[in-house]
C-alpha positions in Angstrom: 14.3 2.3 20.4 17.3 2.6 18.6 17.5 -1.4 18.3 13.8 -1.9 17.6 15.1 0.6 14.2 17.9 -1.2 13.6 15.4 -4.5 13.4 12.8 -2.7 10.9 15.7 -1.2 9.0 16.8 -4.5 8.0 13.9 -6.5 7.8 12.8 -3.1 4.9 15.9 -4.1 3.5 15.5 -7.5 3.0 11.8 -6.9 1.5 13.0 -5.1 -0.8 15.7 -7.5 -2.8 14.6 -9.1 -5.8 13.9 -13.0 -6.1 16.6 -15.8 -6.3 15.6 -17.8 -9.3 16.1 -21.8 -8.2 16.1 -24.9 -10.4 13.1 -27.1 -10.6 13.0 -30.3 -8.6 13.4 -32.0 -11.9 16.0 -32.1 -14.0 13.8 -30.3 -17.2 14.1 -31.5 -20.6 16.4 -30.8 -23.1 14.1 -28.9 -25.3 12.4 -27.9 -22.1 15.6 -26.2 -21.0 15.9 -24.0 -23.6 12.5 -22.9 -24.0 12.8 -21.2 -20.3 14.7 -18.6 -22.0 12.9 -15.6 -23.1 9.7 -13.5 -21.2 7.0 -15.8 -20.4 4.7 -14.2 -23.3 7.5 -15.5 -25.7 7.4 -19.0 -23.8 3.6 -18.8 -24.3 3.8 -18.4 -27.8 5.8 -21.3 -27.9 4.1 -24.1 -26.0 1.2 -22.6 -27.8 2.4 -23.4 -31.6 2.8 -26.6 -29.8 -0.2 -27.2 -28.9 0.1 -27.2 -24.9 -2.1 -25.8 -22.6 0.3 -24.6 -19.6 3.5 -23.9 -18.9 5.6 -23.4 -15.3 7.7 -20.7 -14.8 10.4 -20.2 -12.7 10.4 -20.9 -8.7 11.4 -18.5 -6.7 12.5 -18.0 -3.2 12.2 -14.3 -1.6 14.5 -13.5 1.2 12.7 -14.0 4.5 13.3 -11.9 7.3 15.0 -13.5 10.0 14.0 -12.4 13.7 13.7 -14.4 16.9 10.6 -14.9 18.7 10.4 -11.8 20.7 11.1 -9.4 17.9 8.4 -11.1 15.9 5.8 -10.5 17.9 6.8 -6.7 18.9 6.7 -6.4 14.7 4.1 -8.3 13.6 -0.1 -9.2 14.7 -0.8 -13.1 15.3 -3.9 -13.6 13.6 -6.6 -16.6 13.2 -8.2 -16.7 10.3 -10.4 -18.8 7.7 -9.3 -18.6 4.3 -11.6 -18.0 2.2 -10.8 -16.8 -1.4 -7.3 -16.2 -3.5 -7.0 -14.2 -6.8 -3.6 -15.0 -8.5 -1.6 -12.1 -10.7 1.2 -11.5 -13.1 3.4 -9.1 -12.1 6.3 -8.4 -14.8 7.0 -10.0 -18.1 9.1 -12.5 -16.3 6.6 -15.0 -15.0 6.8 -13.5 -11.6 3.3 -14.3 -10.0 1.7 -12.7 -6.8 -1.4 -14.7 -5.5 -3.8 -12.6 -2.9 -5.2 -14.5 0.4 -8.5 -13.0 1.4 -8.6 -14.6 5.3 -11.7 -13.6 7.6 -9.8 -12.9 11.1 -11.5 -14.8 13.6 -9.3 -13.7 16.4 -5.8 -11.3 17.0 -4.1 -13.1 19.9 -1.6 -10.4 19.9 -1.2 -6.9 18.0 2.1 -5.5 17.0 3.8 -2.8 19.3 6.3 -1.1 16.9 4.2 -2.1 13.8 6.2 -3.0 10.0 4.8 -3.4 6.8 5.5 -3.5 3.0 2.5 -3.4 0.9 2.3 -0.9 -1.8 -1.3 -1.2 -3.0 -3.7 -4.1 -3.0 -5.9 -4.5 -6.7 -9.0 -2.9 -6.8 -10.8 -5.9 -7.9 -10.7 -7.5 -4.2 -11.8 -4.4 -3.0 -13.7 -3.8 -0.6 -13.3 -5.5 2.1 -15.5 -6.6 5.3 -14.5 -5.2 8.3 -13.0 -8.9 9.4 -11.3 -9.5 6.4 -7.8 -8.8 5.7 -5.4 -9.8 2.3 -2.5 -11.8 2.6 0.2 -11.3 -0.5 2.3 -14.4 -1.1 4.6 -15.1 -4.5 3.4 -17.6 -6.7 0.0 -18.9 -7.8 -2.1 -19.4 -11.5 -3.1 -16.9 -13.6 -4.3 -17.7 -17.6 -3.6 -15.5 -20.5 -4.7 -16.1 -23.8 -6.3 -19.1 -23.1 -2.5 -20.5 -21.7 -2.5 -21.3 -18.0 1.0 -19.9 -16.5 1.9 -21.5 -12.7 4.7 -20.3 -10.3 5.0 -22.3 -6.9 6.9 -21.0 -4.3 9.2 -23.8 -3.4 9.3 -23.4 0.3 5.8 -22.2 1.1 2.7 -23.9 0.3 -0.3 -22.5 -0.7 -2.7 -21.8 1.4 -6.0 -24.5 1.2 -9.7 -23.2 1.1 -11.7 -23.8 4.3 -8.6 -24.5 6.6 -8.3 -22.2 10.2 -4.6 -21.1 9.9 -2.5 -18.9 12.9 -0.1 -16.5 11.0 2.8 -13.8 11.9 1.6 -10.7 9.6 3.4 -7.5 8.7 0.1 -6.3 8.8 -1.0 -2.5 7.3 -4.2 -2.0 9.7 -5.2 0.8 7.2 -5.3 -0.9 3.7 -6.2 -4.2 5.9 -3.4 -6.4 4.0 -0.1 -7.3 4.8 2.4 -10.9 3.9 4.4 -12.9 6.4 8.0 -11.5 6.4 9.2 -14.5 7.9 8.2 -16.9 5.3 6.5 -20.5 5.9 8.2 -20.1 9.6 5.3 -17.8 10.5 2.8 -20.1 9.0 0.6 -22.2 10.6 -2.6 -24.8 10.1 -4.9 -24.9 13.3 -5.9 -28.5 13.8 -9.0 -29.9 15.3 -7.0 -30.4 18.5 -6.2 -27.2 19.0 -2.7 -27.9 18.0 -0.4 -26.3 15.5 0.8 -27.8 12.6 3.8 -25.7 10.5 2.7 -24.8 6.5 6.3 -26.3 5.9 7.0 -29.0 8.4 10.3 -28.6 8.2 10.5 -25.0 8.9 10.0 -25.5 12.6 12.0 -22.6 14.3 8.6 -20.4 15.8 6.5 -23.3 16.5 9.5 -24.9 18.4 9.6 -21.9 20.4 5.6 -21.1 21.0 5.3 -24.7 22.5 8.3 -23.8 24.6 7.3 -20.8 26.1 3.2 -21.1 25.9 2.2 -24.6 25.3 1.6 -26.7 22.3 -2.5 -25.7 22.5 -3.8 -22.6 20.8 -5.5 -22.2 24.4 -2.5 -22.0 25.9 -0.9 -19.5 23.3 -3.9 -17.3 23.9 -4.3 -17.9 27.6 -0.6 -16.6 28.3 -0.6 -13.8 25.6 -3.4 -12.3 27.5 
C-alpha cells in the first residue's frame, strides 16, 4: 500500500507543475519573434492591425507521468472508444489552450484497482453526458476570439481524429465521467482494422512495446488475457 501511495503521490505531483514552453519547429521570423512577447490578447491586437486572421501560440509540453506497465494499469482504466466530438478552450491570458475529447466507450478491457485522477471540473456546455460517454482533457486545440483564430499544438501528442476507434490509459474520474492520459501519447493508441495497435506518436513506443510482449500484438489478445 504504502508503495502504490508513493506512486500516486508522485504522479499528483507531476500533474500539477506548470508547462515547459518549447521553441517552434521553425526558426520564427524576426518580426515574428518579437511579436510572441506579450498576452495573447495583445498579440491579437497586433496580427489584427495587420490584417491577419490567426496566430500560433506557444507549444507546450506537460510533464507526463512516468510508470511502468503494471503500475499503469493498477492506476488507470483501458478504454475503447469512438471519438466523436472536441470543444477547444482558453485557459489564461497566455495562450494556454485545453481541447475536450467527448469519446463513446465501446468497451473497458480493464478498470483501475487503486484509481488516480486530476480533473477539477469539466465546462458545462459539454454537459450532460450519455451514460457511455466520457471527456478526455488534452492541452492544445483552436479556439477564436474576436473574429482571430488562436491555435496551440501540443508537440508530442497529436490530436485526436473524428471517426477513429482509439485504446487509451485514462486517469479516469468514474463520477464526473472525464479524465486525461497521465502518461502522455505513450498511453495513446489508434485501433486499426486488423485489430492491431498503432501508437498516437509512433515514436513513443514504450506501452505498446510491452502490451505485444506480454498479451499479443491483437486487441483480441489484449482482451482475451486481461479477462
Amino acid at each position: 500500500m504504502k508503495k502504490i501511495l508513493g506512486i500516486v503521490l508522485a504522479i499528483a505531483g507531476l500533474t500539477t507543475v506548470g508547462v515547459i514552453h518549447s521553441a517552434s519547429k521553425r526558426q520564427p521570423a524576426k518580426d515574428q519573434q518579437t511579436d510572441n512577447h506579450g498576452t495573447y490578447k495583445e498579440r491579437l491586437k497586433r496580427a489584427k492591425a495587420r490584417g491577419e486572421k490567426k496566430i500560433r501560440s506557444y507549444s507546450a509540453i506537460p510533464l507526463y507521468a512516468s510508470v511502468d506497465l503494471d503500475t499503469a494499469l493498477s492506476i488507470y482504466d483501458l478504454v475503447i472508444g469512438d471519438f466523436v466530438f472536441s470543444k477547444s478552450f482558453a485557459t489564461d491570458d497566455n495562450g494556454q489552450i485545453v481541447t475536450w475529447y467527448k469519446f463513446k466507450v465501446l468497451e473497458t478491457l480493464s478498470r483501475a484497482k487503486q484509481p488516480v485522477s486530476d480533473i477539477d471540473s469539466v465546462p458545462t456546455e459539454l454537459l450532460p453526458l450519455a451514460s457511455d460517454e466520457v471527456l478526455v482533457r488534452k492541452t492544445g486545440g483552436s479556439v477564436e476570439i474576436d473574429g482571430m483564430e488562436i491555435e496551440m499544438e501540443e508537440v508530442d501528442f497529436p490530436p485526436f481524429e473524428k471517426s477513429k476507434k482509439y485504446l487509451l490509459l485514462l486517469a479516469l474520474d468514474h463520477a464526473k465521467q472525464a479524465g486525461s492520459i497521465q502518461v502522455g501519447p505513450s498511453g495513446a493508441f489508434i485501433v486499426k482494422a486488423d485489430d492491431t495497435l498503432e501508437p498516437i506518436n509512433k515514436n513513443r513506443i514504450y506501452y505498446k512495446t510491452h502490451i505485444e510482449g506480454r498479451y499479443g500484438s491483437t486487441v483480441s489478445k489484449l482482451r482475451e488475457k486481461l479477462k
